[in-house]
C-alpha atoms as one frame of an Amber mdcrd trajectory, in Angstrom:
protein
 -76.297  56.078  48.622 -72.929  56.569  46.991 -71.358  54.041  49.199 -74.264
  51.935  47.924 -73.462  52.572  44.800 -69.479  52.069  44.650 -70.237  49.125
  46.485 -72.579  47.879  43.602 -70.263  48.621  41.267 -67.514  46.653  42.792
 -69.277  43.662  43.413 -70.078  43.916  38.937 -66.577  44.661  38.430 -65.711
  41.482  40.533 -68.148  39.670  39.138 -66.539  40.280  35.591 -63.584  39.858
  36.269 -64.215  35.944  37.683 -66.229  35.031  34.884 -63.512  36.323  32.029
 -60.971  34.111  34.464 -63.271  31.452  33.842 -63.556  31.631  30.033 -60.173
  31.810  29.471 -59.329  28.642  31.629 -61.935  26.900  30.119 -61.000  27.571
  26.501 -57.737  26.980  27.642 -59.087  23.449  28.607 -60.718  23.366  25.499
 -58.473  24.026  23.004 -56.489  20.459  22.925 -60.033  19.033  22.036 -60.734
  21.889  19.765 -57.203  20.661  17.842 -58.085  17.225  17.847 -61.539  17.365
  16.142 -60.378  19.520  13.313 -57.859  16.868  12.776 -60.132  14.244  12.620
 -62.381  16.002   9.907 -59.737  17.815   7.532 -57.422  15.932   5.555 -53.892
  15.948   7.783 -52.105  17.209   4.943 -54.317  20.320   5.019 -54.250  20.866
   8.661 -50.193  20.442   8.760 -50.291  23.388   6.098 -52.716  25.682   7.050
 -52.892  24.946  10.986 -56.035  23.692  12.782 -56.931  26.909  14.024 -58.328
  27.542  10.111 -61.542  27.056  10.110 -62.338  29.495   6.852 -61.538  27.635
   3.379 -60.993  24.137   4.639 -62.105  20.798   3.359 -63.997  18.982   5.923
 -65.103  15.293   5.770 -66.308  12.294   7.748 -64.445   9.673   5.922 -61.946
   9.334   9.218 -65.114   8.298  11.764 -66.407   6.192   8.829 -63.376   4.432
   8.288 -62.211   3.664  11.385 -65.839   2.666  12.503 -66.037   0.234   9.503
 -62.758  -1.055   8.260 -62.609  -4.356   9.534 -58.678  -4.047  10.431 -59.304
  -1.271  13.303 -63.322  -2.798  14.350 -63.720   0.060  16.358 -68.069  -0.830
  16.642 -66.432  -4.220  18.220 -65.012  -2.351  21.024 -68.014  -0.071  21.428
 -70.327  -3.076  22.086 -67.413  -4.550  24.229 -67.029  -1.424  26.411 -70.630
  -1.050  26.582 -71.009  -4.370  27.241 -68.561  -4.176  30.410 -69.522  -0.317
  31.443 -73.130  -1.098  31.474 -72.824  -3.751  34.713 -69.802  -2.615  36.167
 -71.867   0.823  37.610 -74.670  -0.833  38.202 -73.733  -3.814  40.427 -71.354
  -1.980  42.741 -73.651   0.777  42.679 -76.607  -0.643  44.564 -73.738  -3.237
  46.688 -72.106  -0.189  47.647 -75.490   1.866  48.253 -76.536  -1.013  50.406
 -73.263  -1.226  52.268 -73.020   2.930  52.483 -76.431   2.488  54.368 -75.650
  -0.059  56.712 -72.361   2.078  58.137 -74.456   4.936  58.209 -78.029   3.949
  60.155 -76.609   0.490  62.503 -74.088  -0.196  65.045 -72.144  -3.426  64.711
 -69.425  -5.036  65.840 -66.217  -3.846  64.203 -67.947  -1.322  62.292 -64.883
   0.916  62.629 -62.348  -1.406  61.501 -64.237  -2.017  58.383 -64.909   0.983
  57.308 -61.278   1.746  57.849 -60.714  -1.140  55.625 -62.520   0.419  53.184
 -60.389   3.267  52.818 -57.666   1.174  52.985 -58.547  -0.839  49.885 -59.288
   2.562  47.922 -55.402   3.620  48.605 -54.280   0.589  47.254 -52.703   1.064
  43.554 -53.969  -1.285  41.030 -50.613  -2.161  39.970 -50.226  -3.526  43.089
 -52.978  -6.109  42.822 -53.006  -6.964  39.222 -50.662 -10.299  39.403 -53.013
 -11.708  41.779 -55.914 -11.130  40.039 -54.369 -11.976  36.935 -53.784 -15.425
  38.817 -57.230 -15.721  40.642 -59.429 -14.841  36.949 -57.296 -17.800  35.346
 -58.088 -20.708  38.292 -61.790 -19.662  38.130 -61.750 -19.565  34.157 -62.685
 -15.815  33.579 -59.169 -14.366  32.256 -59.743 -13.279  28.770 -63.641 -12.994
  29.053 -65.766 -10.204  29.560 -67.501 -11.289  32.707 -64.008 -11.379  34.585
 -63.579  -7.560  33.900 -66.664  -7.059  35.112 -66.583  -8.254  38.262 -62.751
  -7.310  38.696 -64.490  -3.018  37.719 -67.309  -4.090  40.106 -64.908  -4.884
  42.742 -63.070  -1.942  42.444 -65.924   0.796  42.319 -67.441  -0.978  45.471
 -64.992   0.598  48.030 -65.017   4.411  46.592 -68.710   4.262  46.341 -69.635
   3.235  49.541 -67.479   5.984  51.114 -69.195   8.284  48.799 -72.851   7.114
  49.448 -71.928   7.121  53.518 -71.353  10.737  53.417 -74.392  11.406  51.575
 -76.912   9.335  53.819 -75.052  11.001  56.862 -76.055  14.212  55.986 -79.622
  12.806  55.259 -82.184  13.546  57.619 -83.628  10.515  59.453 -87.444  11.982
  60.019 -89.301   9.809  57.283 -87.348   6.715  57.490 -88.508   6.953  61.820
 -92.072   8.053  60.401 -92.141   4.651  57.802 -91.074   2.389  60.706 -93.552
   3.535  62.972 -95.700   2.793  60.223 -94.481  -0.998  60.385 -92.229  -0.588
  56.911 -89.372  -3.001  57.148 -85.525  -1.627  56.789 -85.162  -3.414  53.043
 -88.717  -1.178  51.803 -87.585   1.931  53.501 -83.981   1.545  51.720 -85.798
   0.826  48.100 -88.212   2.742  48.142 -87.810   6.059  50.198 -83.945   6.402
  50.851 -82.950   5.242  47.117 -85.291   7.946  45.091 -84.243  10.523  48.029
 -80.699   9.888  47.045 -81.141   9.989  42.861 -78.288  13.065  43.116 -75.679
  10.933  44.676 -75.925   7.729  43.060 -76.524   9.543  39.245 -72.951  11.389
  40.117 -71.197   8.110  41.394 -72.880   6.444  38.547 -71.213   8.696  36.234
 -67.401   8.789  37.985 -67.402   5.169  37.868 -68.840   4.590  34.011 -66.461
   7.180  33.132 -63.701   5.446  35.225 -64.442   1.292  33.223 -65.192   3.238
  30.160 -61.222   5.106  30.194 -60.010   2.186  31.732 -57.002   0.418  29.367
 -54.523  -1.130  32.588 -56.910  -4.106  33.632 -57.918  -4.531  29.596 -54.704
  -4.935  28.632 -53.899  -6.706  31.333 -56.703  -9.096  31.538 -58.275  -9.085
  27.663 -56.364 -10.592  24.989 -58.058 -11.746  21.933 -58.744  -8.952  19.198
 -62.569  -9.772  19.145 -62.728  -9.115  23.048 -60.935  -5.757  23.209 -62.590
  -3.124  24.278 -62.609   0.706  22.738 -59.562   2.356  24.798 -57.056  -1.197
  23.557 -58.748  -0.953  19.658 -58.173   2.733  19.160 -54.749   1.790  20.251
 -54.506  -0.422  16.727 -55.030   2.470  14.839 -51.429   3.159  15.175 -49.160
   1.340  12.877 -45.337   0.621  13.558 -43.905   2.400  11.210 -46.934   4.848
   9.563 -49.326   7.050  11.950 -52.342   7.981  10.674 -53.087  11.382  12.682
 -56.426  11.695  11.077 -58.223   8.245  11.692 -56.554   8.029  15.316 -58.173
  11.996  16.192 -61.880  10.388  14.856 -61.395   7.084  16.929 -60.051   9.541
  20.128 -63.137  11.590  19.564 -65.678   8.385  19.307 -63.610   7.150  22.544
 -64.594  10.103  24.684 -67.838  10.920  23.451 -70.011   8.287  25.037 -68.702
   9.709  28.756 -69.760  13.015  27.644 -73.122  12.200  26.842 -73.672  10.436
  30.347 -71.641  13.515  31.958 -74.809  15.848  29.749 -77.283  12.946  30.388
 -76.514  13.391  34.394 -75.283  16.968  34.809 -78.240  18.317  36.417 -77.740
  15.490  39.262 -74.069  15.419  39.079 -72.780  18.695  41.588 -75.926  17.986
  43.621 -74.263  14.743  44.481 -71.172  15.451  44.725 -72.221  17.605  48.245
 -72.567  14.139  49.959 -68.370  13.734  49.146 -67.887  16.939  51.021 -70.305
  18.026  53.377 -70.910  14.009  55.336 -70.419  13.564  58.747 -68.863  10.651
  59.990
């Protein structure tokens, strides 16, 4: 019994011990956010005198998110729809190509299937700097450089190869029982994909949902590289314009960081019930 008991009291002392750990990295993590807020709701002038650690005495306002989302000069709710606009399809199309593609590696034996797959994971090592002169060349001959439909389907592209490695694993570890039961059944391969593997595998696709809306939503290389005109931009090149050449305004560019960022955090909330029960199909497939 007192064995029992030490042994008790180690595991709680253990137990402790990891979660302070924990806090402390994760207001570690949180303290550059922390920072940035305060700056975006306190005049800058206050904050450089009394620190944004302060919280007790100071002036807060939303005048920075109001500005910067109305003032026609930084048209910040222009590159909301934009974003949105481009986000929206660019997780949805390769998400269902690349679910569809992830199943067909994972239940059928073809010709080559090795080789492509390998391919796959070729194209997902392949830096985008690499491939954005071609593009740039190939969006301009078929007319879509500087429109949103080229981005698109140059983000579609992209999140196709990642997420059908991803949804692979995932169906892998699936087990194979109903889909045998629903063909003995006479159910075709194209109902048993929509409408018993798909709902089965709701974890996985909300978590690569959310990596890749996060990833077109950050995304400011192919914008810049591919996006020109003002009215086109999306939110990570306008919040850029909130920085003058010779004057910074700290406060209005903290409240258009923090409108940046928010929308992935609500889909991160929205899906983080789904999202680590996903991500088991990254680490636990079998090829």
């Amino acid at each position: 019994m007192v064995s029992l008991y030490y042994r008790v009291r180690r595991i709680r002392l253990s137990t402790i011990i990891i979660n302070i750990v924990v806090w402390f990295i994760a207001i570690l993590w949180l303290l550059p956010f922390i920072g940035l807020f305060m700056v975006s709701v306190r005049p800058y002038s206050e904050v450089v005198l009394q620190g944004w650690w302060t919280i007790l005495g100071g002036h807060y306002t939303l005048n920075n998110y109001i500005q910067v989302l109305t003032n026609p000069m930084y048209d910040l709710l222009r590159g909301y729809m934009n974003s949105l606009t481009i986000a929206i399809p660019s997780t949805f199309i390769p998400l269902i190509l690349a679910a569809m593609i992830a199943y067909g590696f994972s239940r059928f034996s073809f010709t080559a299937k090795n080789v492509l797959f390998i391919l796959i994971l070729l194209i997902m090592a392949v830096p985008q700097q690499t491939m954005v002169i071609p593009m740039f060349f190939m969006l301009k001959a078929m007319g879509l450089l500087n429109k949103l439909i080229g981005l698109i389907l140059v983000h579609s592209s992209w999140g196709i190869a990642w997420i059908a490695f991803f949804m692979r694993n995932y169906f892998n570890m699936m087990p194979r029982e109903i889909e045998e039961a629903a063909r003995v059944d006479g159910a075709g391969w194209a109902t048993i994909f929509f409408r018993i593997v798909l709902p089965v595998s709701l974890p996985a696709l909300a978590s690569a949902a959310a990596i890749q809306f996060t990833w077109v939503w950050s995304d400011f290389f192919f914008a810049l590289m591919f996006i020109y005109s003002p009215e086109k931009m999306v939110i990570t090149q306008k919040v850029v314009t909130i920085k003058g050449q010779f004057y910074v305004d700290w406060g209005l560019l903290s409240a258009g960081s923090i409108l940046t960022m928010l929308v992935p955090l609500l889909v991160y909330a929205a899906l983080q019930k789904y999202y680590l029960r996903g991500m088991v199909g990254w680490a636990s497939g079998k090829g």
